[in-house]
C-alpha positions as CSV (number, residue, x, y, z in Angstrom):
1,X,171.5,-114.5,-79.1
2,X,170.4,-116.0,-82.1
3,X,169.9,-119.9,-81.6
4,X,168.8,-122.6,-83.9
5,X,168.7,-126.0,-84.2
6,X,171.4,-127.0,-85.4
7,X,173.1,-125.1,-83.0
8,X,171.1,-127.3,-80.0
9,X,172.0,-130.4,-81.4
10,X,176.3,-128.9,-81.5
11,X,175.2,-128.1,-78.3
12,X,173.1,-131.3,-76.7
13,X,174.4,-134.5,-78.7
14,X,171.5,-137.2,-77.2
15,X,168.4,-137.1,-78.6
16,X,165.3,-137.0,-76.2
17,X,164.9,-140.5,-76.3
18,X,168.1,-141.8,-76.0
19,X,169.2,-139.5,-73.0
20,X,165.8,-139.3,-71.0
21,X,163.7,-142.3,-71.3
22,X,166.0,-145.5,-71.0
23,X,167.7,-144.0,-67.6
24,X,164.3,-144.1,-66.2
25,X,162.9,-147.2,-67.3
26,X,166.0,-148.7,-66.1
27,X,166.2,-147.4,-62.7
28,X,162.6,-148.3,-62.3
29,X,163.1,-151.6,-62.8
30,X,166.0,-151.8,-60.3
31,X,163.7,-150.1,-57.8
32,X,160.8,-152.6,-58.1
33,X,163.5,-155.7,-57.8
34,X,165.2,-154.1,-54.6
35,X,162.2,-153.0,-52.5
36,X,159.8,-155.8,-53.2
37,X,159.6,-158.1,-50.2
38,X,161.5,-161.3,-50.3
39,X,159.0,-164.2,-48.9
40,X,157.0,-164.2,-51.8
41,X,160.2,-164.6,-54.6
42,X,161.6,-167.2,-51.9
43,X,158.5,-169.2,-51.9
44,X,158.3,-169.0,-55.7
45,X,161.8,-169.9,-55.8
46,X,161.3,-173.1,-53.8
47,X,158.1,-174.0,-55.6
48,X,160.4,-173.9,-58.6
49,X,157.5,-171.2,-59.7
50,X,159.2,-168.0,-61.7
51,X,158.1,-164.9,-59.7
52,X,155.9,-163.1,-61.8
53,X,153.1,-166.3,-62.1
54,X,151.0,-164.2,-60.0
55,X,150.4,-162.2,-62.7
56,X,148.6,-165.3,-64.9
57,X,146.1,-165.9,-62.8
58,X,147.8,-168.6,-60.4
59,X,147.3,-167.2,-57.6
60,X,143.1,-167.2,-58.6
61,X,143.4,-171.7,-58.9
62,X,145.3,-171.5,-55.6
63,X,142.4,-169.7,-53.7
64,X,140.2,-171.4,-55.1
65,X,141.6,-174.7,-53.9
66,X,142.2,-173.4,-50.8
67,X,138.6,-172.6,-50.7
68,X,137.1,-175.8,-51.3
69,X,135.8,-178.0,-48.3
70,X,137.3,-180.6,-46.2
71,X,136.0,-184.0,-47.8
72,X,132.8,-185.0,-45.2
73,X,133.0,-188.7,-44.0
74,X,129.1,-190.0,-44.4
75,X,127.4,-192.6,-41.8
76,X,127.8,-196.6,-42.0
77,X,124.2,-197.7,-43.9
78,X,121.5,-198.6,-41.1
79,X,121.5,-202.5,-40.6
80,X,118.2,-204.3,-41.7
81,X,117.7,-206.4,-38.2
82,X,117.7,-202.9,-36.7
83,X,114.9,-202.0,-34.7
84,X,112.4,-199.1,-36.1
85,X,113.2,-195.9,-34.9
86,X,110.6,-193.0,-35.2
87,X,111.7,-191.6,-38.7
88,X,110.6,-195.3,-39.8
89,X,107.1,-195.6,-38.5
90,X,104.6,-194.2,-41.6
91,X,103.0,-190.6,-41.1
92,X,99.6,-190.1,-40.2
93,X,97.7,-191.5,-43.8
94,X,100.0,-193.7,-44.7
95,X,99.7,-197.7,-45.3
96,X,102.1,-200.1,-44.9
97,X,102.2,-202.7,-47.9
98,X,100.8,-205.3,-46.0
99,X,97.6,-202.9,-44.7
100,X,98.1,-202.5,-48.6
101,X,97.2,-205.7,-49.7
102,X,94.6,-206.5,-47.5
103,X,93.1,-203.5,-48.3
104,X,93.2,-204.6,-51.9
105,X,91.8,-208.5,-51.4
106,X,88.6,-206.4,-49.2
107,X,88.1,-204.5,-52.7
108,X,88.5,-207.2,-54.6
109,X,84.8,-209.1,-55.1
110,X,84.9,-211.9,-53.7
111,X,84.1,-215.3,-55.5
112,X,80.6,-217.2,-55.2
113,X,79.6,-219.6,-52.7
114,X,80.2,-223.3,-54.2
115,X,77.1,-224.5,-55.5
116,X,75.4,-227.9,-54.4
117,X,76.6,-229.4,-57.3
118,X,80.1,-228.4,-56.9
119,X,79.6,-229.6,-53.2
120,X,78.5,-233.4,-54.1
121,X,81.0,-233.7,-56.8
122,X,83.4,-235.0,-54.5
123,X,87.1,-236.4,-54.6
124,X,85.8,-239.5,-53.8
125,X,82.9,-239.4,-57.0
126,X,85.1,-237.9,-59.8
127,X,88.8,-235.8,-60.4
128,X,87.1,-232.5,-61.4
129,X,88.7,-229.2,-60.2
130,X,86.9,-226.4,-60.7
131,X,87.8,-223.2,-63.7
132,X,86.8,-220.1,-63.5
133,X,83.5,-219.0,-65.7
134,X,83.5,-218.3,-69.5
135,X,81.5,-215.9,-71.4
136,X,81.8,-215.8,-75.0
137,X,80.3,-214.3,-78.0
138,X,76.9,-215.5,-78.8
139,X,75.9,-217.5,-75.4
140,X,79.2,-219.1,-75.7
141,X,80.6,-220.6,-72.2
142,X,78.8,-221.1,-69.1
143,X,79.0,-221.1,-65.4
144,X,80.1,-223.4,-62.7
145,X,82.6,-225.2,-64.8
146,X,85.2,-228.1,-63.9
147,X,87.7,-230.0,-66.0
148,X,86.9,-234.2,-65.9
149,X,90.2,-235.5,-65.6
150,X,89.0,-239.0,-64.1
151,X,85.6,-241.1,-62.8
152,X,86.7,-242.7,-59.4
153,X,84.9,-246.4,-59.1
154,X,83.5,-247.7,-55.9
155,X,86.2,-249.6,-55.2
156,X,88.6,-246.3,-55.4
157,X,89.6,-247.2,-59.0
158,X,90.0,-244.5,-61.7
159,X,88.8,-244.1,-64.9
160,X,90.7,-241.3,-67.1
161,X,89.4,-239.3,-69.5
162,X,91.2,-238.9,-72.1
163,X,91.4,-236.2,-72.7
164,X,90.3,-233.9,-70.3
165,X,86.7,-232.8,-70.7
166,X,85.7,-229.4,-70.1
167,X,81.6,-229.7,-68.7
168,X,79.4,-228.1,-66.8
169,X,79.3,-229.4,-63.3
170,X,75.8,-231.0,-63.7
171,X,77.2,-232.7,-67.0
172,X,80.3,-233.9,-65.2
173,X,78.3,-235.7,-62.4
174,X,75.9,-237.0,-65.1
175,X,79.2,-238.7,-66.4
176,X,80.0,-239.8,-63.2
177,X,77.0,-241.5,-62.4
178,X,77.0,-243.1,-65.4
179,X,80.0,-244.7,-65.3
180,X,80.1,-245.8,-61.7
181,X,76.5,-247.2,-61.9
182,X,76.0,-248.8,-65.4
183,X,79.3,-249.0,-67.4
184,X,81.1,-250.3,-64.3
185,X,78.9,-253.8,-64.3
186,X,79.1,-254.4,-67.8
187,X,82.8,-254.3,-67.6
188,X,82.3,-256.8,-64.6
189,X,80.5,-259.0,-66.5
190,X,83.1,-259.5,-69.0
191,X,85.8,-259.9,-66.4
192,X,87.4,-256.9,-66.5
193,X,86.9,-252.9,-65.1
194,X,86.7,-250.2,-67.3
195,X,90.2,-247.9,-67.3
196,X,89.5,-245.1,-69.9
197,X,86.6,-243.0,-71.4
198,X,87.9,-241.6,-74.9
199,X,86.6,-238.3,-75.3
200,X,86.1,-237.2,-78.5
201,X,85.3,-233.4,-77.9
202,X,83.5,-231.5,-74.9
203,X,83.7,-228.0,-75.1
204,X,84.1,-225.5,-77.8
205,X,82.2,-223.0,-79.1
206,X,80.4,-223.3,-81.8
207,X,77.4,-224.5,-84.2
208,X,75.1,-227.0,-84.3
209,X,77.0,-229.8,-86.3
210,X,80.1,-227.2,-87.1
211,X,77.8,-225.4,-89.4
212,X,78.5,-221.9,-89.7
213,X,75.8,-219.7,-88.5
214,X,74.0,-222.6,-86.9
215,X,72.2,-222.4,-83.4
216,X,74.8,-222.6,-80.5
217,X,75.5,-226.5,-80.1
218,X,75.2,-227.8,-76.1
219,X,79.1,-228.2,-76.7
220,X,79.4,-224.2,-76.9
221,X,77.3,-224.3,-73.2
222,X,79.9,-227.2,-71.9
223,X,76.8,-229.4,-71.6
224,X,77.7,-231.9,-74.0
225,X,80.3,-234.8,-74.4
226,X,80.8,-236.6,-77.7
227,X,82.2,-240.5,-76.7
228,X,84.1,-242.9,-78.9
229,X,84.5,-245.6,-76.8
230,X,85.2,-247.4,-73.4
231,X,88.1,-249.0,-72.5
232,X,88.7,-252.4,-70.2
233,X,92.0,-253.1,-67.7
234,X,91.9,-256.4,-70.0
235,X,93.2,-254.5,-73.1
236,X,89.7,-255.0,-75.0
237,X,87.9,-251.7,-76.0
238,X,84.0,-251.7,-76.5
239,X,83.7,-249.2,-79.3
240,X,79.9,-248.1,-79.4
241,X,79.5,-247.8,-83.1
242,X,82.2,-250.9,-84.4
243,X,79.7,-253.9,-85.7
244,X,82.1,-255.9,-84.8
245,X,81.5,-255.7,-81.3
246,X,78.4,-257.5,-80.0
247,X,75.0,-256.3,-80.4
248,X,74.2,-257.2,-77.0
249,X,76.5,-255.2,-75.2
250,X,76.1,-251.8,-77.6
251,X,72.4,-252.2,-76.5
252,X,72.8,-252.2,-73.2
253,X,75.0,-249.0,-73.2
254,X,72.0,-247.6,-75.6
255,X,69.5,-248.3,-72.7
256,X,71.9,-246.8,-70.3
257,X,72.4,-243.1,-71.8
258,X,68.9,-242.9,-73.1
259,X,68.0,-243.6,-69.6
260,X,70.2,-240.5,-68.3
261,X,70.5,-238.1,-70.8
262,X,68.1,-235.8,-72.9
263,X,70.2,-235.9,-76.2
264,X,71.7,-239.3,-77.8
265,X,72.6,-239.2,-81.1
266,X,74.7,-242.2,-82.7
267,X,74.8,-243.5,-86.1
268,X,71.1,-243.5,-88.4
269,X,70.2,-240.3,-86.8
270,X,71.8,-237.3,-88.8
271,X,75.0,-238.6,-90.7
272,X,77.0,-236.2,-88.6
273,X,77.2,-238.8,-85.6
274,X,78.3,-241.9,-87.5
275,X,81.4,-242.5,-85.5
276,X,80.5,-242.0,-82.2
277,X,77.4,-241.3,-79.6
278,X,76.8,-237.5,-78.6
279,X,75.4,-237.0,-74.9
280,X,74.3,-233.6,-73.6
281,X,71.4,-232.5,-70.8
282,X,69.5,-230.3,-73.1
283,X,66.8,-228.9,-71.5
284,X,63.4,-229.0,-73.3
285,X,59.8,-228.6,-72.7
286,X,58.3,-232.0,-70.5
287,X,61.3,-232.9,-70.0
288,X,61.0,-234.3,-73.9
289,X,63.9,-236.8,-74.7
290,X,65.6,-237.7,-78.0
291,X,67.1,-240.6,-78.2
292,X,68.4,-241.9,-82.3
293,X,70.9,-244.2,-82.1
294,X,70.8,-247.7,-84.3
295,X,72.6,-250.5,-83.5
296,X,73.0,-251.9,-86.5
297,X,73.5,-255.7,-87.1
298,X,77.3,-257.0,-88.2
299,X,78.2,-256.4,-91.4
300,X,77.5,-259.6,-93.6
301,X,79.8,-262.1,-94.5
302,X,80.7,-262.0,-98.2
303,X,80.5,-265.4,-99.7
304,X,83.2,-266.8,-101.2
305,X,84.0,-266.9,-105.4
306,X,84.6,-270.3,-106.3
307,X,81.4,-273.3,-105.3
308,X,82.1,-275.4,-102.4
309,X,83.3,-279.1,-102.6
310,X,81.2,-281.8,-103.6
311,X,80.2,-283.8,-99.8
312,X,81.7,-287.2,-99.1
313,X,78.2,-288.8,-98.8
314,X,76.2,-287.4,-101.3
315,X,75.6,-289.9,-103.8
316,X,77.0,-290.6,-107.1
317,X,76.5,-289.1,-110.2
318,X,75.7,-292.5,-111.9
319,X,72.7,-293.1,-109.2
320,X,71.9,-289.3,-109.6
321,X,71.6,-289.8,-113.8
322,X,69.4,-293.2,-113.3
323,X,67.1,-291.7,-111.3
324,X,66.6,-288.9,-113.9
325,X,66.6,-291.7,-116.4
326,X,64.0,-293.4,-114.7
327,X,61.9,-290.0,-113.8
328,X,61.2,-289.7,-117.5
329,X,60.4,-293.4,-118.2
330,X,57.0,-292.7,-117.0
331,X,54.5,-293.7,-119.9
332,X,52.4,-290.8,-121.0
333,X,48.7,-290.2,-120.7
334,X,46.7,-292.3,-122.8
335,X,44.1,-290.6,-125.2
336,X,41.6,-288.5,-123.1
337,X,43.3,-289.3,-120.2
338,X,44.7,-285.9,-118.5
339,X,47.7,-285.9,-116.4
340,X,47.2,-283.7,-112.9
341,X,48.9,-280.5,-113.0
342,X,52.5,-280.3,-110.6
343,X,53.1,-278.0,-108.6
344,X,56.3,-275.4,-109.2
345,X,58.9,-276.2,-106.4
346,X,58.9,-273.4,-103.9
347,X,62.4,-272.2,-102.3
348,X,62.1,-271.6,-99.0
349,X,63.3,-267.8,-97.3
350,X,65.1,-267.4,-94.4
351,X,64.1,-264.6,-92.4
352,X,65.7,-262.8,-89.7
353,X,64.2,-260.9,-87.0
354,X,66.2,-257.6,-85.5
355,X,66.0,-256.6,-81.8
């Protein structure tokens, strides 16, 4: 039997393909619609899902979600008048912050005891509230400090300082005294009370005269206290180096502070004090003072350009001329005869004596 193919393909038309494989790809698919259950393609179907969406990975998101927790409702916050329960009370160790702080002020050093000074210097004696201490560079600042703000008279009235002076305790009762004790009367005696010390510098730190690289002035220790002047309730101001003020009363506040204090300097003693008297409580060997302050007179009166007017009762110029006249009438020495020798007219001096 002789075969071929050409004689195969007379005798089977269909090629492999187009008679074997589409038949069985097509019944397949008929079997997998038929026999798969129904639930799931009804559920899809009401979802409005196609079926086959559990092939991209929806079904993963969906277990997912369904794996997550229940949302947790969390406690109402504890209220603050609450009493402590035992989760409050600090472990064994542990401070409180008020054992906190008091722990802390215990470290802390606590300040000195008031000096006797500080003690005396009194509400009723002066305004002077204590600062804290100051230490600078070269001896600068000092201890025991207070800020003068105002001298309280015996009879509770203040005095201000203006401005504020910045002293040593011992300084600011020094001030104290003096003004209570001396400056008070004087402004008595001239009918008034005094109402303000002008301050014209206290502390600060620096040389002797404002010299640079001079020795540390008593204002650079806050023992010093430069004063201008001292004013009355009356309006009048005794200013201690104005001439115009009376000599009498700028002496007697000379004898006052070079009673008192160690240093005075005013105008005449270094041309740096011209303007106003320096005070300070130096402290030198015996007690040695220095006192250089001159109260100098008024300034004179300057006399005026033109001469003054001829006086109603001096006497006429006529009388004045005969007189002359008659002066040289006198007949002259006779031959021999010598005539005595006159005398030059002397002009007298005033002089004027200088407490």
């Amino acid at each position: 039997m002789n075969s071929s193919v050409e004689k195969a393909s007379r005798k089977w038309p269909c090629s492999g393909s187009a008679c074997g494989e589409w038949p069985m790809v097509v019944v397949a698919a008929a079997l997998l619609t038929f026999c798969s259950p129904a639930a799931p393609a009804e559920a899809a179907r009401k979802s409005g899902q196609a079926p086959w969406s559990d092939l991209f990975g929806d079904s993963r998101s969906k277990a997912r979600r369904a794996a997550l927790p229940a949302p947790v409702p969390l406690p109402k916050p504890r209220p603050a008048d609450a009493p402590p329960t035992g989760s409050d009370k600090p472990a064994a160790g542990e401070q409180t912050p008020a054992e906190a702080d008091k722990a802390a002020e215990q470290a802390a050093p606590a300040p000195p005891p008031p000096t006797a000074c500080r003690l005396a210097l009194t509400e009723e004696i002066a305004i002077a509230p204590s600062i804290p201490d100051f230490h600078g560079v070269g001896g600068c600042g000092g201890e025991d400090l207070v800020r003068l703000e105002a001298v309280v008279l015996r009879d509770k009235r203040l005095v201000s300082v203006k401005p504020a002076a910045i002293l040593r305790c011992a300084m600011a009762s020094a001030i104290a005294d003096w003004i209570r004790a001396d400056m008070a009367p004087l402004a008595a005696s001239l009918g008034s009370v005094v109402s303000d010390l002008d301050n014209f510098d206290s502390f600060e730190c620096r040389g002797r005269n404002r010299v640079v690289g001079a020795r540390l002035s008593e204002h650079g220790r806050a023992n010093a206290l430069d004063v201008r002047a001292l004013k009355l309730a009356n309006g009048q101001s005794i200013s201690l180096t104005d001439r115009t003020v009376p000599r009498e009363l700028r002496e007697r506040v000379l004898y006052s502070v070079c009673a008192r204090f160690s240093t005075v300097l005013g105008p005449g003693s270094d041309g740096y004090h011209e303007d106003h008297i320096h005070l300070d409580l130096m402290e030198r060997r015996n007690n040695y003072k220095i006192c250089q302050w001159n109260v100098w007179d008024p300034l004179p009166q300057i006399a005026p350009l033109l001469p003054a007017e001829r006086p109603e009762e001096a006497p006429p110029r006529e009388v004045a001329a005969k007189s002359d006249a008659a002066k040289s009438d006198t007949p002259e020495p006779a031959a021999g005869e010598t005539r005595p020798p006159t005398k030059p007219p002397t002009k007298k001096r005033r002089q004027s004596q200088r407490f």
